[in-house]
KELO-376966 format. One record per residue (C-alpha): residue number from 1; residue in one letter; z, x, y. Coordinates in steps of 0.25 Angstrom, whole numbers. Layout:
# residues N
    i  aa     up   east  north
  NUM   A      Z      X      Y
...
# end
This chain:
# residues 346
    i  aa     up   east  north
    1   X   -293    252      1
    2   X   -288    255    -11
    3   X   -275    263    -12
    4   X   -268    269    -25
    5   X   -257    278    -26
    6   X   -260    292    -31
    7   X   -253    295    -45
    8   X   -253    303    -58
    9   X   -261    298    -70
   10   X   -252    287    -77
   11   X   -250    290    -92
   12   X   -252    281   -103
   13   X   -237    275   -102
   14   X   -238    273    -90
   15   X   -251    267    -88
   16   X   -245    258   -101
   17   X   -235    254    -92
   18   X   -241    250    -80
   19   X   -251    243    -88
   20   X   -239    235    -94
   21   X   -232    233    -79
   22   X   -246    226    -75
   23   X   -247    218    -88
   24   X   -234    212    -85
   25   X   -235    211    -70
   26   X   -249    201    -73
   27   X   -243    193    -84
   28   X   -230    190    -75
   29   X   -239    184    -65
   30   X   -247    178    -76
   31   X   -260    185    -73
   32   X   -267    190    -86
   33   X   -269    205    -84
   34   X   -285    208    -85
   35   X   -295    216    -79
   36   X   -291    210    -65
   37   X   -277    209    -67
   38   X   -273    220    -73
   39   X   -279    232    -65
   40   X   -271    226    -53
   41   X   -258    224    -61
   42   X   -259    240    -66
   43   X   -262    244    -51
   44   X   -249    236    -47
   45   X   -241    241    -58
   46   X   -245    255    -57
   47   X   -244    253    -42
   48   X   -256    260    -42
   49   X   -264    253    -27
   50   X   -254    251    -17
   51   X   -264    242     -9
   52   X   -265    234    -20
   53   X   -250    232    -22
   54   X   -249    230     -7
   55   X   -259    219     -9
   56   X   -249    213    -18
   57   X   -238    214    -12
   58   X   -244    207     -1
   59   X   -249    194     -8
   60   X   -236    193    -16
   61   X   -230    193     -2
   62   X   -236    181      2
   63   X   -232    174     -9
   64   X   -247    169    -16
   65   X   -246    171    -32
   66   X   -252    185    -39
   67   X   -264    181    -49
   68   X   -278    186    -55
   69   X   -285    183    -42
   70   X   -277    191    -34
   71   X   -277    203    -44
   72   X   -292    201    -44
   73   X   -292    203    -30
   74   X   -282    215    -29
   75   X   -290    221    -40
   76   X   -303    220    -31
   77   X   -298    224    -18
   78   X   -289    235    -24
   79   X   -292    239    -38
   80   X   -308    238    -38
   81   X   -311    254    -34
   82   X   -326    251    -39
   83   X   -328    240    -29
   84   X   -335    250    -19
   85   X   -342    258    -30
   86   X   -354    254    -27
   87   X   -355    258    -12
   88   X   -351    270    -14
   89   X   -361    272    -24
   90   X   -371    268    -15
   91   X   -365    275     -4
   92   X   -367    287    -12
   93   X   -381    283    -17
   94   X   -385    283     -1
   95   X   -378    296      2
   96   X   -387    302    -10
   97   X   -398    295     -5
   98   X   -397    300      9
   99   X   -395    314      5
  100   X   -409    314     -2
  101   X   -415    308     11
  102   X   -408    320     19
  103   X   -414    329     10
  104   X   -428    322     10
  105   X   -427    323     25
  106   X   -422    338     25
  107   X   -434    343     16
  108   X   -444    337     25
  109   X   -439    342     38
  110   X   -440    357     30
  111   X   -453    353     25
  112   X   -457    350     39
  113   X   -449    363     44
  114   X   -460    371     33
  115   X   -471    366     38
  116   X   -468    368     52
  117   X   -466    383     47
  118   X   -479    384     41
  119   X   -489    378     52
  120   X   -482    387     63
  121   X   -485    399     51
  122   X   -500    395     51
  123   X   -501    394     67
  124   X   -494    407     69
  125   X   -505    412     59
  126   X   -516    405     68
  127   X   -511    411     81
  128   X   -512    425     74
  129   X   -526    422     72
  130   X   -536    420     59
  131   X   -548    421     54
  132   X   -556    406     53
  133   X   -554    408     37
  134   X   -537    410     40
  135   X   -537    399     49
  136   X   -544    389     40
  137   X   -533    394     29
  138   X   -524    390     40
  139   X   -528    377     42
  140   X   -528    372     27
  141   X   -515    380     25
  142   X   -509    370     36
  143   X   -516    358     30
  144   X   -510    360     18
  145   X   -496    362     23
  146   X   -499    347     33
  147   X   -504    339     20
  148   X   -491    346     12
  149   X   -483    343     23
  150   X   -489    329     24
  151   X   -486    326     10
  152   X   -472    332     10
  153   X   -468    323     22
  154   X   -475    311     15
  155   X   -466    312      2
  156   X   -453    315     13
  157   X   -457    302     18
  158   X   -459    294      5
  159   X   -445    301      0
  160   X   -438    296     12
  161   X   -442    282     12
  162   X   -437    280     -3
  163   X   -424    287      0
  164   X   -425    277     13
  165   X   -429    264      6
  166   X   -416    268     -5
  167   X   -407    269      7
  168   X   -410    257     11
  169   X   -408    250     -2
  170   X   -394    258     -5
  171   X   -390    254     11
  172   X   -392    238      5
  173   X   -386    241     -8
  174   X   -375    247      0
  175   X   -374    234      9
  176   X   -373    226     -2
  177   X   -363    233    -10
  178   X   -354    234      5
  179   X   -356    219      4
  180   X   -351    217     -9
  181   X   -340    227     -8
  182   X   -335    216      2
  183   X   -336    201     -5
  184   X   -328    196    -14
  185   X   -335    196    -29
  186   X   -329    183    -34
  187   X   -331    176    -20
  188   X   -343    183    -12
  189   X   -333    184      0
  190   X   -329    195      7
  191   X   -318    202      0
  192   X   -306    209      9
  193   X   -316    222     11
  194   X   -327    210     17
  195   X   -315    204     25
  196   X   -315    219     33
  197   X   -328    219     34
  198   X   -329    203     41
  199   X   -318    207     49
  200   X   -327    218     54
  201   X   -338    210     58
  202   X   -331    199     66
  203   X   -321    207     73
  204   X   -306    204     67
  205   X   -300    209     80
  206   X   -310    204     88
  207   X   -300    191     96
  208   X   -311    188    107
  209   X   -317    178     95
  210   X   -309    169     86
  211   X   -306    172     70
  212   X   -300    164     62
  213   X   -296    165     48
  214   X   -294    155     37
  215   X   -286    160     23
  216   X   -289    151     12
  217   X   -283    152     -2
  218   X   -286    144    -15
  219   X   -274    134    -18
  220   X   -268    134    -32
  221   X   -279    146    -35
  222   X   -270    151    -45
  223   X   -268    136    -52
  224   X   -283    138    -52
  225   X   -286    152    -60
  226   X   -273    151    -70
  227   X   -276    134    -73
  228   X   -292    136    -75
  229   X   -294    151    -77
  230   X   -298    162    -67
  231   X   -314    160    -68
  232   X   -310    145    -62
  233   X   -305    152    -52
  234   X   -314    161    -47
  235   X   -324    148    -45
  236   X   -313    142    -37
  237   X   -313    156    -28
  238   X   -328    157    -30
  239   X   -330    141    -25
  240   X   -320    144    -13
  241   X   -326    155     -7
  242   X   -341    148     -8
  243   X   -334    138     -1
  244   X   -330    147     11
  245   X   -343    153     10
  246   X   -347    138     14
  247   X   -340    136     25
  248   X   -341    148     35
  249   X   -349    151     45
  250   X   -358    165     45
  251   X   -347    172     55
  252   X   -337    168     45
  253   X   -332    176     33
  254   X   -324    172     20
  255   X   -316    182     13
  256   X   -309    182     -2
  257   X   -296    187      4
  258   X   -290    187    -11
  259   X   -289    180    -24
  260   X   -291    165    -20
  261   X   -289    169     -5
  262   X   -301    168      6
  263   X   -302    170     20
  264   X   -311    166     30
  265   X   -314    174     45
  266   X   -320    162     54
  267   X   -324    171     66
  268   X   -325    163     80
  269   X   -316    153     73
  270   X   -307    145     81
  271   X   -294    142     74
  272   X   -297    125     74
  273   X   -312    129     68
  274   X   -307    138     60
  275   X   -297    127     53
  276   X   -308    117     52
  277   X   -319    126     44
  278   X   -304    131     35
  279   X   -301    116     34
  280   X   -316    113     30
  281   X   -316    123     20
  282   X   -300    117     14
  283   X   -310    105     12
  284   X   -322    110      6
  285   X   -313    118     -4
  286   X   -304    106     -8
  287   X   -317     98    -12
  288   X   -322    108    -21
  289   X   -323    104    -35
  290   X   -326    114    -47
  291   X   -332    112    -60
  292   X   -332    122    -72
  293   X   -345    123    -79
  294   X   -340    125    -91
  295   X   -330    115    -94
  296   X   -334    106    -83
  297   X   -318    108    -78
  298   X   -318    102    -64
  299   X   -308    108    -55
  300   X   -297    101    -48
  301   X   -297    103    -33
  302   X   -294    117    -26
  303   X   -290    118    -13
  304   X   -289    131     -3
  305   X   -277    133      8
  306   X   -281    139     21
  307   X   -274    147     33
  308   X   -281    149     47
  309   X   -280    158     57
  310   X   -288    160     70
  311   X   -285    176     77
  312   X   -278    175     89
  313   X   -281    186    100
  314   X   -279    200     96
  315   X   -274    197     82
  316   X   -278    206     72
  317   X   -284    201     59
  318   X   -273    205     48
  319   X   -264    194     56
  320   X   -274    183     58
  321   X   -275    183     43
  322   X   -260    184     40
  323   X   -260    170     48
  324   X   -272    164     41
  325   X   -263    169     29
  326   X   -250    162     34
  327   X   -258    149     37
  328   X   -264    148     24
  329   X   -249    148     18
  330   X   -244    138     25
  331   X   -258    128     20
  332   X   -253    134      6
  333   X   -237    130      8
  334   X   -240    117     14
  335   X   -249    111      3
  336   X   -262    120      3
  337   X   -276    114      3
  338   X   -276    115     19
  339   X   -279    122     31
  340   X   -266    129     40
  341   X   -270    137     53
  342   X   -261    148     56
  343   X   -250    149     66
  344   X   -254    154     81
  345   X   -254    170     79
  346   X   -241    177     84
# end
C-alpha cells in the first residue's frame, strides 16, 4: 500500500528545489533522470512515500547497487497510483449495473403488488353481485389487465437478462483485469501483489507439506543495461523469466521479485529436488545465446546465481525467503553462476 506523508502545497521554489535534489541524487549514481527515474528521485527527495524510502533503505542495506531497473520497479509498486484504475472503474460500472437490476426488480414486484390490488377489486365486485352485461365487462376488464400484466412481466424479463448477461461480461473483464493487476508487464510473472496471492493459494504457513524457495538474480545485469543499452536488457529479463516459465511444474509459481531479481515457490519440493530443478535451470540459463535483429550483435553469455531454501516446521514465510536471500549471496561472493542451498533454519 502505498503510504505518503501529508503535507502543504510546495511552492514553486521549493518544488525547483527538490527537482534539483533528485537531479543530482540520479546523475551521482549515474542513472539518467527520465520519465522512470525521475518521479522516483522527486519522491525520495521530497521524502514524499515512506514505503518507498523503506524499500530503499532496505536494498541499499544489502549492499546490491541502485539503477534504472530498480527505480523502474519502486516506481511500479509504489509510485503507479493508476495501476488499479481499472478495477475500480469496473467495480463501479458493476455497482451501477446492479443498482439498475435492483430497481428492475423492485418495479416488478409493484407491478405485481397492482395487479394483485385490481383482481381482488373486480372479485369483491363479483361477490357483490351483477348483472350478466357487468360481469362480462368484468371479465374483459381482468383480461386486459392479465395480457398487460403479461407483457409487463415479459419486458421485466427481457431487461433483466440484458443487465444479466452485462454482469457476466463486467464479472470476466473484472477477472482479467484482477489478473493483470497481479503479473509483472515486462515479464508476464506474478508481481509482489501476485506473490500474495500464490502464497494464498498454497498455504505459506501450511508446514505439513514441503516449500521450497529458490532466489535467482541475473549476474553482471547492470554490465548488461549500461554496456548494451536498457531495451537489451529488458530482452535479457524478458528471455530469463520464459525461461522459468519453462521449467516449472503447474503447482509451481515464478515471481519477478524486482529489477533482474525472480523467485520461484516450488510447493511439495523437497530441498534436494528443489536443488536439482534450480541447478537445471543455472544450466538452461548459461546456454542461452541472444542475437539482436537489428545489427545481428550476438550477445556474450549471461549467467544467473541462485539461493535455496526448503521451509522448516512452523517457519513463517518472510524467514524462509530471508534464507533463500542469504543463500543466493553466498553463490554471488563465491564466484556467481551457481546454486547454494541455505543453511538449516535456526
Amino acid at each position: 500500500m502505498k503510504q505518503t506523508h501529508a503535507r502543504a502545497p510546495l511552492d514553486v521554489e521549493q518544488a525547483r528545489a527538490i527537482a534539483l535534489a533528485a537531479t543530482d541524487w540520479l546523475v551521482e549514481r549515474g542513472i539518467a533522470p527520465d520519465p522512470i527515474t525521475l518521479p522516483v528521485a522527486y519522491a525520495i527527495a521530497g521524502d514524499t512515500s515512506a514505503a518507498l524510502r523503506d524499500a530503499l533503505a532496505a536494498h541499499a542495506a544489502s549492499g546490491r547497487a541502485v539503477d534504472r531497473v530498480l527505480l523502474q520497479d519502486l516506481k511500479s509498486r509504489h509510485l503507479d497510483d493508476n495501476a488499479l484504475a481499472p478495477l475500480q472503474a469496473l467495480g463501479d460500472s458493476m455497482q451501477a449495473l446492479l443498482g439498475d437490476v435492483a430497481g428492475t426488480v423492485d418495479e416488478a414486484g409493484r407491478e405485481a403488488l397492482r395487479f394483485g390490488d385490481d383482481l381482488a377489486e373486480q372479485l369483491q365486485r363479483i361477490e357483490r353481485g351483477a348483472s350478466a352485461d357487468a360481469l362480462r365487462a368484468l371479465a374483459q376488464t381482468m383480461v386486459g389487465a392479465a395480457h398487460e400484466a403479461r407483457a409487463h412481466n415479459a419486458q421485466m424479463r427481457r431487461r433483466l437478462d440484458a443487465a444479466m448477461a452485462e454482469v457476466g461480461d463486467l464479472r470476466m473483464q473484472l477477472r482479467q483485469r484482477h489478473r493483470e493487476s497481479l503479473l509483472d508487464p515486462l515479464t508476464q510473472l506474478w508481481n509482489r501483489r501476485g506473490l500474495d496471492a500464490c502464497l494464498a493459494e498454497i498455504g505459506s504457513d501450511d508446514a505439513a507439506l514441503p516449500l521450497s524457495v529458490a532466489m535467482i538474480d541475473i549476474d553482471h545485469f547492470k554490465r548488461i543495461n549500461d554496456g548494451h543499452g536498457h531495451a537489451l536488457g529488458d530482452t535479457v529479463i524478458r528471455t530469463v523469466a520464459a525461461t522459468l516459465r519453462g521449467s516449472l511444474r503447474a503447482s509451481d509459481h515464478a515471481v519477478r521479485f524486482g529489477g533482474e531479481e525472480f523467485l520461484l515457490l516450488l510447493p511439495g519440493t523437497a530441498s534436494r529436488d528443489a536443488v536439482h530443478v534450480s541447478e537445471a535451470l543455472r544450466l538452461r540459463v548459461a546456454a542461452l545465446r541472444l542475437k539482436r535483429r537489428s545489427d545481428g550483435f550476438v550477445l556474450d553469455a549471461f549467467t544467473v546465481s541462485i539461493g535455496v531454501a526448503t521451509r522448516a516446521a512452523g517457519e513463517p514465510f518472510e524467514h524462509l525467503l530471508q534464507r533463500a536471500d542469504a543463500a543466493l549471496y553466498r553463490a554471488k561472493d563465491s564466484g556467481r553462476n551457481r546454486t547454494v542451498a541455505a543453511d538449516a533454519a535456526a
